[in-house]
MARKEMI-252245 format. One line per 10 residues: number of its first residue (from 1); for each residue y, z negated, x negated of C-alpha. Coordinates in steps of 0.001 Angstrom, whole numbers, padded with zeros to 6 digits. Layout:
BEGIN
NUM = Y Z X; ...;
***
This chain:
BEGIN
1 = 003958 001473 -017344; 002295 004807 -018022; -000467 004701 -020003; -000974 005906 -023787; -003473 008115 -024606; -005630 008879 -028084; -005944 012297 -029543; -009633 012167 -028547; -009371 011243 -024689; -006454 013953 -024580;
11 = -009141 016650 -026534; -011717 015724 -024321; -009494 016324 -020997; -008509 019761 -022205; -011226 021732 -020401; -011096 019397 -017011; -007297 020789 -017331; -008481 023676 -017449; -010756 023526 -013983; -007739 022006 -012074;
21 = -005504 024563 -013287; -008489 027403 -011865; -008842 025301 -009167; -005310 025549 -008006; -004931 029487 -009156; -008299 030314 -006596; -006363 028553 -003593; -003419 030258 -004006; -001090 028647 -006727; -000791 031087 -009306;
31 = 003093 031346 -008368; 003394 028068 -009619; 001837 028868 -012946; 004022 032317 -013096; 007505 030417 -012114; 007140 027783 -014629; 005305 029745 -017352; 002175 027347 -017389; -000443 029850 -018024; -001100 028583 -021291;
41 = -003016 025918 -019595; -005769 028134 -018874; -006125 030339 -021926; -007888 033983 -021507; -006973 034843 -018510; -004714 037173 -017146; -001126 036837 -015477; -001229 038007 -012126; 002457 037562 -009976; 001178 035682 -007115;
51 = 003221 034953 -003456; 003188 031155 -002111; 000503 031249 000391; 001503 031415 003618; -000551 027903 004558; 000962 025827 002048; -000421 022708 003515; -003780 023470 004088; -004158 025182 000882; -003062 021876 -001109;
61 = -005632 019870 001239; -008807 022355 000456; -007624 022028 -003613; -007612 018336 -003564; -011207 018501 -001194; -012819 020624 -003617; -011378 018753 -007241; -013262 015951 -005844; -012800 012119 -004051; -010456 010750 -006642;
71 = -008194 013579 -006424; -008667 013275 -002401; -007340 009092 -002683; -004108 010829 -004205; -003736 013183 -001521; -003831 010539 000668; -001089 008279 -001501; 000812 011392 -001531; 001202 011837 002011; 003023 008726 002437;
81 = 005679 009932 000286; 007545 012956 002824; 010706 012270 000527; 008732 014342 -002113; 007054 017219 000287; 007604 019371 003098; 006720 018138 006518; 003519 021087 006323; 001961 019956 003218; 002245 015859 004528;
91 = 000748 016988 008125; -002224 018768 006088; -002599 015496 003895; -002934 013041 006422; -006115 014794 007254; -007698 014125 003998; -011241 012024 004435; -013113 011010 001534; -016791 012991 002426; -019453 011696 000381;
101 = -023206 011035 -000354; -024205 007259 000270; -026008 006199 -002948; -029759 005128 -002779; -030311 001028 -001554; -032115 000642 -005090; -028531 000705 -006534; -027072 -001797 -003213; -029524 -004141 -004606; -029035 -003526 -008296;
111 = -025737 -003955 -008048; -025424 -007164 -005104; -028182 -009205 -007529; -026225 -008299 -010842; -023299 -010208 -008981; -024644 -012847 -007804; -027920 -013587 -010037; -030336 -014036 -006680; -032587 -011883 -005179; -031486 -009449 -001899;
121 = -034405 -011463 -000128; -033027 -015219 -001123; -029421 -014011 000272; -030443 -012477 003027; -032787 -012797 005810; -032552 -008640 006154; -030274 -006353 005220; -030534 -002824 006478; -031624 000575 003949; -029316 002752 006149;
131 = -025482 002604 005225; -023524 002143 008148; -020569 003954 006433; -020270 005834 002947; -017083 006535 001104; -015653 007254 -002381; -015406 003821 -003486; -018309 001882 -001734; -020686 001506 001256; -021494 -000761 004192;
141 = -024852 -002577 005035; -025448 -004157 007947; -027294 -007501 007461; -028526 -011193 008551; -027831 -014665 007112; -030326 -016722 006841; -029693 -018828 010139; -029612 -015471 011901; -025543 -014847 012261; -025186 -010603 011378;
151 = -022776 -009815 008630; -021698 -006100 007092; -022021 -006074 003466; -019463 -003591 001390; -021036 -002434 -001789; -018994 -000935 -004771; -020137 002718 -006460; -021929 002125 -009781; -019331 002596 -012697; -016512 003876 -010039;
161 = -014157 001686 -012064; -015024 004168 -015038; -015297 007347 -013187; -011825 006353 -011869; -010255 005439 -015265; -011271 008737 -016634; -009496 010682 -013737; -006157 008549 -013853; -006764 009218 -017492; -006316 012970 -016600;
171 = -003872 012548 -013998; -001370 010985 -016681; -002119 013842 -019257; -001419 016044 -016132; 001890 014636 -015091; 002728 014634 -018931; 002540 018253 -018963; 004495 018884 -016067; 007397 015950 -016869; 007605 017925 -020546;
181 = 007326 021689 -019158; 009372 021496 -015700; 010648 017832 -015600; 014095 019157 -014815; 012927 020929 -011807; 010922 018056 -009564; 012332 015776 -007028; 010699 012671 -009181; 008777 012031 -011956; 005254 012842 -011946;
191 = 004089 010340 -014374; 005811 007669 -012068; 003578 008955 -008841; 000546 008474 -011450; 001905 004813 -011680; 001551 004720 -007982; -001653 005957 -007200; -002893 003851 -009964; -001925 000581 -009006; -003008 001553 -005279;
201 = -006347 002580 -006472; -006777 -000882 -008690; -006351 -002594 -005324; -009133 -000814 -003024; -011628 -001358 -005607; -010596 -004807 -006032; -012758 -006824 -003123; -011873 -009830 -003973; -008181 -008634 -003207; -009270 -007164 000023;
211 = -011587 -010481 001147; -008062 -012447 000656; -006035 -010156 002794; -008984 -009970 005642; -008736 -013805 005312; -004867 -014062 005932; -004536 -011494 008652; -007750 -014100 010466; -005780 -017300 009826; -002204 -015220 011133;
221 = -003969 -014066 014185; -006199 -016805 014914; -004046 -018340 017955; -004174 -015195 019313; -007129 -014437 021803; -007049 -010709 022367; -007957 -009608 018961; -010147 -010244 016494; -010912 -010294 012463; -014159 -010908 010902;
231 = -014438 -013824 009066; -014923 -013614 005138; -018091 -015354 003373; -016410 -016029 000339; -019347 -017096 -001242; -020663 -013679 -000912; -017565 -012127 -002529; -017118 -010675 -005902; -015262 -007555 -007374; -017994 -005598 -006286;
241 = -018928 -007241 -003078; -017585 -008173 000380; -019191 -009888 003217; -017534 -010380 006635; -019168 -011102 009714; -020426 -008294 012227; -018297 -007478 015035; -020224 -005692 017710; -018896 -002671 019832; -017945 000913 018953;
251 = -015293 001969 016111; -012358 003547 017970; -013370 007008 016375; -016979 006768 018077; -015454 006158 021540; -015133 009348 024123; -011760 008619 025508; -012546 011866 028132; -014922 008621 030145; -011775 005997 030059;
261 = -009303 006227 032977; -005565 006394 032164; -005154 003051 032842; -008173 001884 030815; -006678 004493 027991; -002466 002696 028178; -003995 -000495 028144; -005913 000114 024701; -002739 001777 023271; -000849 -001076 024257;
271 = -002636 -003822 023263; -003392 -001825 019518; 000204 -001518 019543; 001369 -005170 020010; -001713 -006085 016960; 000041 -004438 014566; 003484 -005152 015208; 002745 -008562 015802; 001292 -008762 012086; 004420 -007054 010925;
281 = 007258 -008466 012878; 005507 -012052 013338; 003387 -012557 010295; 005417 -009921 007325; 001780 -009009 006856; 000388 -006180 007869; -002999 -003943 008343; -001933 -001024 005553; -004374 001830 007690; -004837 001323 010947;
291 = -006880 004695 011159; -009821 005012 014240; -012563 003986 011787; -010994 000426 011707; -010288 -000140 014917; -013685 -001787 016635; -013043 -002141 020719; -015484 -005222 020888; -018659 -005745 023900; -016097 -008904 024933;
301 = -012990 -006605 025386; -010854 -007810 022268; -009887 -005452 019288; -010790 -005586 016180; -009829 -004516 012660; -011982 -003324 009510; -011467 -002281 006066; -008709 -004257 004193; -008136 -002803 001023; -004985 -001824 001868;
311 = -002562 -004273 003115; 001377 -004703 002853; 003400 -007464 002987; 007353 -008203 004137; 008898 -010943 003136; 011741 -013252 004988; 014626 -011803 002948; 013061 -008317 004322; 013307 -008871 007776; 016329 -010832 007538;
321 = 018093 -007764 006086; 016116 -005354 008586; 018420 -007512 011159; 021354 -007675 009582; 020958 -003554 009201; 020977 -003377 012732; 023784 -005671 013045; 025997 -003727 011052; 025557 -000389 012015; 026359 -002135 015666;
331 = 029481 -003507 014083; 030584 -000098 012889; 030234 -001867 009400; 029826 001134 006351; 030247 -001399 003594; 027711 -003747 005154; 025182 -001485 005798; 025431 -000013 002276; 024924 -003253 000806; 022139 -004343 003288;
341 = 020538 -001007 002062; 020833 -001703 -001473; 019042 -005468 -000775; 016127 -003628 000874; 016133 -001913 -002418; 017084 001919 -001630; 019007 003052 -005192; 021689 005663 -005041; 023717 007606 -007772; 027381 008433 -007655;
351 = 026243 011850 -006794; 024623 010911 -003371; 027646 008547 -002675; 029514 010873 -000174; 026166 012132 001487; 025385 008770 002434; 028477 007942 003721; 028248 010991 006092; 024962 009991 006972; 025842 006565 007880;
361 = 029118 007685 009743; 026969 009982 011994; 024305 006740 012522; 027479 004838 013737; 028431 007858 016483; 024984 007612 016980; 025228 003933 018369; 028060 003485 019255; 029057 001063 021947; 025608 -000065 022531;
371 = 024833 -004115 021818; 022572 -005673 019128; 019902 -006214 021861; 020064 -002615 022839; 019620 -001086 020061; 015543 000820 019831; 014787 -000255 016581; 011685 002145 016027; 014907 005023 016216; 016382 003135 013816;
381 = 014295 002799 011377; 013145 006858 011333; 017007 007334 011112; 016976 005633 008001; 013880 007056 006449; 015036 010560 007331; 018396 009567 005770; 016475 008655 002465; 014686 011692 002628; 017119 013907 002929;
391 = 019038 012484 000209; 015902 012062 -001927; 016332 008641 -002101; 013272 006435 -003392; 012180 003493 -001261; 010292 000403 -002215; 006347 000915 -002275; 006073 -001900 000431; 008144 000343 002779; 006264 003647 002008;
401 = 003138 001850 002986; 004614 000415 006422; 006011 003967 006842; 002138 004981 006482; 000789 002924 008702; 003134 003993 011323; 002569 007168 010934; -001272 006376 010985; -000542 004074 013978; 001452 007094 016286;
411 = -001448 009446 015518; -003993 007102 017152; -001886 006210 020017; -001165 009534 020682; -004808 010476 021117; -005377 007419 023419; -002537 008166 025242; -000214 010572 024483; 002419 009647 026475; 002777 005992 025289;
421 = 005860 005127 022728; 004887 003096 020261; 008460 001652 019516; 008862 000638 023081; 006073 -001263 023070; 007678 -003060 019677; 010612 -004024 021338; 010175 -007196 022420; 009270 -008365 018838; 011675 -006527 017436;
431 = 014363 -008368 019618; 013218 -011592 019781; 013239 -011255 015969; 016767 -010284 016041; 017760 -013110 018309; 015704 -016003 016105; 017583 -014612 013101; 021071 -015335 014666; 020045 -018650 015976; 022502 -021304 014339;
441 = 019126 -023236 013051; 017960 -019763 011180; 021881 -019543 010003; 021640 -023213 008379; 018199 -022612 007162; 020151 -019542 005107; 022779 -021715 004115; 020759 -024544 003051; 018925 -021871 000566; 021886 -020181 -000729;
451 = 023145 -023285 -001762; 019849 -024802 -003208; 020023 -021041 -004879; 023585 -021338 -006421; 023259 -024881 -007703; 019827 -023722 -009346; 021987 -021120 -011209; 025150 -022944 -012128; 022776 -025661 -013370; 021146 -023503 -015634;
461 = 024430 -021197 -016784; 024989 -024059 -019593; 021546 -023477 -021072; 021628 -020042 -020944; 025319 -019749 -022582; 023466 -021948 -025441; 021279 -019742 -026192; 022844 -017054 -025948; 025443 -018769 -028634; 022117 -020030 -030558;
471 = 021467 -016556 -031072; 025049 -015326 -031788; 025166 -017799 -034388; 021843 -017107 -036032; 022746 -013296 -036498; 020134 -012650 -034146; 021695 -011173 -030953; 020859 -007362 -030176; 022076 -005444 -027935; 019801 -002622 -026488;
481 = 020765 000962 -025212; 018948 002750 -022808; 020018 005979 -022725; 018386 008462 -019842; 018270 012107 -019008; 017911 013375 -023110; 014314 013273 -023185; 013985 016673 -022319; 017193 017720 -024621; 015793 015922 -027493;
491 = 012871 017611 -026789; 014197 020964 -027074; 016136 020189 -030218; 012330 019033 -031946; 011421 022767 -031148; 014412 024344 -032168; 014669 022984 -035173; 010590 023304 -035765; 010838 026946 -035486; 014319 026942 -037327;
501 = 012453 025303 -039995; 009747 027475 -039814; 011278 030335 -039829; 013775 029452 -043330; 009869 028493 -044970; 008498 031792 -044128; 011959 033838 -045574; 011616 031512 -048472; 008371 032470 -049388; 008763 036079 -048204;
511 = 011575 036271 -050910; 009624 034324 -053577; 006836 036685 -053527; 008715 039595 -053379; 010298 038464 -056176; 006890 037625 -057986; 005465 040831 -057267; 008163 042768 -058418; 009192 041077 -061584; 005651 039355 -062739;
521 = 004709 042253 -065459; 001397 040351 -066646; -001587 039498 -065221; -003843 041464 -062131; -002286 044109 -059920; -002492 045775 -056642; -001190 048551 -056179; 001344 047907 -058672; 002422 044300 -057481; 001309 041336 -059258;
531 = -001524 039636 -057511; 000562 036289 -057679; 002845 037562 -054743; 000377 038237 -052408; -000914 034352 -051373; 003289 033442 -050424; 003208 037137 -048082; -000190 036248 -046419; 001476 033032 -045718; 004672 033786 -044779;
541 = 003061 036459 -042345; 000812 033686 -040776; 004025 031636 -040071; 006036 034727 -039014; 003106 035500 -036586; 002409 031567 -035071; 006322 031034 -034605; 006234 034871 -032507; 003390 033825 -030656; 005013 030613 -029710;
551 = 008168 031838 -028620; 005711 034527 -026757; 004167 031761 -025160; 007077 030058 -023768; 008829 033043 -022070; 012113 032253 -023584; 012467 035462 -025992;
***
């Protein structure tokens, strides 16, 4: 739900407006500003006709660098979402790294004995000064437990939370602007993408969050003796704080590749390969950034992961309609791929209908002949999401993360090995998934909680037709309607009819004094006109003036 804003926060987020809106002019975006008539947001200075720069992508990134880390998280959520921007701008945004200062170790112990009302020397037996990492929203220590096992400690910013507020805060009065002005002429509503950063941001500076997900992607992959995850001390957990233990070897990012052989080099992009899709097609719970900083090649040989804030999750009814996607478009099946679609929760207007059709007849020449066990399912799935894009269609925020993390996931393999295709690799899962889904003891397992499903709801249908009648008979049954699209319409009309009024006021009083001057024999003159005229012309011409500037400012004359 977006966020309501007082007359003060939205005063005092007038001149940070105004330093995005320079911000954006210096690297290039003063088209924008011309096309849409938006240079009232940064009063005084001049209209210059500006071309799209020729870099589109890595003009966005340097904006977003320079505005600061907050604005550089959004990038980043941003350039998950290639439904909303060209292929350029999403390449450029991937790139995005939060670069920033560690804070002193005063605050790392400020901050670790606020939480947990002990000293750093009672918790600890050491903990190093020297951050082993710094970024936008906390730190990492390396230390030792008393008993001598080596942890990494994750300490928050001081007053991030706040600093973080206040820029979602702007982001909102932002997308406000820009839904009001332009609406009309974006691919989605700005003020929902503030709803998504926001509730992405609330769960990276939630540790507590990320000490649970660490803990289930351990128990998931605990059976398996490749790979590794650091366990979680939850006593040394709070919203501020996260301990896990140490694993030792190099990050992924720190290791020159040039001194691995190419057999040394497949093997690593294999086995990083079958981690994650073993947490996704396995477990339905997934690693949400598999990036080079959180991939730890351990002394011992096994992999490891770091860092998780960001985790996604699929549920059975997910997969179990990924397969029956696949099953469909096999069977040559429009209907049941549509409706498979619509249970993985892509929406579609009436509008879109006859695209998607097309689309999905040209999936079906695509595949055709081939069986359910030879169908690539990495190539299906990008034919989808290309689909959706191209049709502007919105999936759910689960599936734009796993679309991130594959993304994230081909990058690295590519620089391991470039030659190695990371949906090959997924196969196997991928098809032994398929085949336990069509096992008759998955089928009765489906049946068994359909019908536990249905008898729930014809069970309850009596209650809820007596309430329903309850209310009827009370006189207190309403009926709500939601109607969309006339926001901006209504809008419009609240101007026109502003100005319209303004405009009858100011002829009103024009005539009145006119009328006073001329006739009003008594009292002090000018010039021959009473005196008592002049107040209604001074303020009829300060109307007259305000509703010309206004229409001035809007372009529409």
């Amino acid at each position: 739900m977006h966020r309501r804003q007082g007359f003060l926060t939205r005063v005092r987020n007038l001149e940070t407006v105004r330093h995005v809106s320079e911000v954006a002019i210096r690297h290039g975006f003063g088209y924008f500003f011309e096309s849409h008539n938006l240079w009232d947001l940064v009063p005084g200075r001049k209209r210059r006709p500006a071309p799209m720069p020729s870099q589109l992508g890595r003009h966005v990134r340097e904006m977003l660098e320079e505005l600061g880390p907050t604005y550089v998280k959004f990038g980043q959520v941003l350039s998950t979402r290639p439904d909303l921007l060209p292929d350029e701008v999403v390449q450029e945004l991937v790139k995005l790294q939060d670069r920033v200062p560690p804070f002193g170790f005063a605050t790392v112990r400020e901050v670790i004995e606020q939480d947990f009302r002990l000293s750093v020397e009672r918790i600890f037996e050491s903990i190093d000064e020297e951050p082993l990492a710094s970024a936008s929203i906390g730190q990492v220590h390396k230390a030792v437990l008393p008993g001598g096992a080596p942890v990494v400690v994750k300490v928050q910013r001081p007053a991030v939370r706040e600093l973080i507020r206040r820029d979602i805060d702007l982001f909102y009065q932002l997308a406000g602007i820009l839904a009001r002005r332009i609406g009309d002429d974006l691919p989605v509503d700005p003020l929902l993408l503030v709803d998504e950063f926001a509730a992405a941001i609330s769960r990276e500076t939630d540790y507590l969050l990320e000490a649970r997900n660490a803990a289930r992607i351990a128990r998931n992959l605990a059976a398996d003796e490749e790979f590794t995850i650091p366990s979680v001390h939850q006593r040394l957990c709070s919203q501020r704080v996260i301990t896990l233990d140490f694993l030792p070897g190099p990050t992924l990012n720190c290791i020159n590749l040039e001194e691995l052989d190419w057999s040394e080099r497949k093997r690593l992009a294999q086995r990083l390969t079958e981690l994650w899709f073993k947490m996704v097609l396995r477990d339905g719970f997934f690693h949400g950034d598999p990036h080079p900083a959180n991939v730890v090649v351990m002394d011992d040989g096994r992999l490891g992961l770091l860092d998780f804030g960001s985790a996604g999750a699929l549920g059975p009814e997910d997969l179990q309609e990924g397969t029956r996607l696949f099953r469909h478009i096999v069977d040559q099946d429009l209907r049941g791929v549509k409706r498979a679609l619509r249970r993985l929760g892509l929406r579609w207007n009436s509008r879109q209908e006859a695209q998607l059709t097309e689309a999905i007849e040209g999936l079906f020449n695509r595949y055709f002949g081939l069986r359910l066990s030879d169908i690539d399912s990495g190539t299906v799935v990008r034919d989808i999401f290309e689909i959706a894009y191209k049709l502007r269609l919105r999936f759910p925020a689960r599936f734009l993360l796993l679309e991130r993390a594959v993304i994230t996931l081909e990058g690295v393999v590519a620089q391991v090995y470039p030659d190695f295709n990371v949906f090959d690799a997924a196969r196997p899962y991928a098809q032994r998934l398929v085949m336990q889904k069509s096992l008759p003891s998955a089928l009765a397992a489906r049946l068994s909680r359909s019908a536990q499903d249905y008898a729930e709801a014809f069970e309850n249908y009596p209650l809820q037709l007596r309430d329903v009648l309850d209310l009827m008979t009370r006189g207190d049954l309403r009926i709500n309607f939601n109607h969309t699209g006339l926001e901006n319409f209504i809008h419009r009309m609240d101007l026109i009819t502003n100005r319209l009024v303004m405009a009858v006021v100011a002829t009103a009083l024009a005539l009145a004094s006119a009328i006073l001057g001329a006739f009003v024999e008594n009292g002090p003159q000018i010039l021959g006109v009473s005196i008592w005229g002049i107040p209604g012309f001074l303020v009829a011409l300060f109307f007259g003036v305000w509703l010309m500037w206004a229409i001035f400012r809007s372009g529409r004359l």
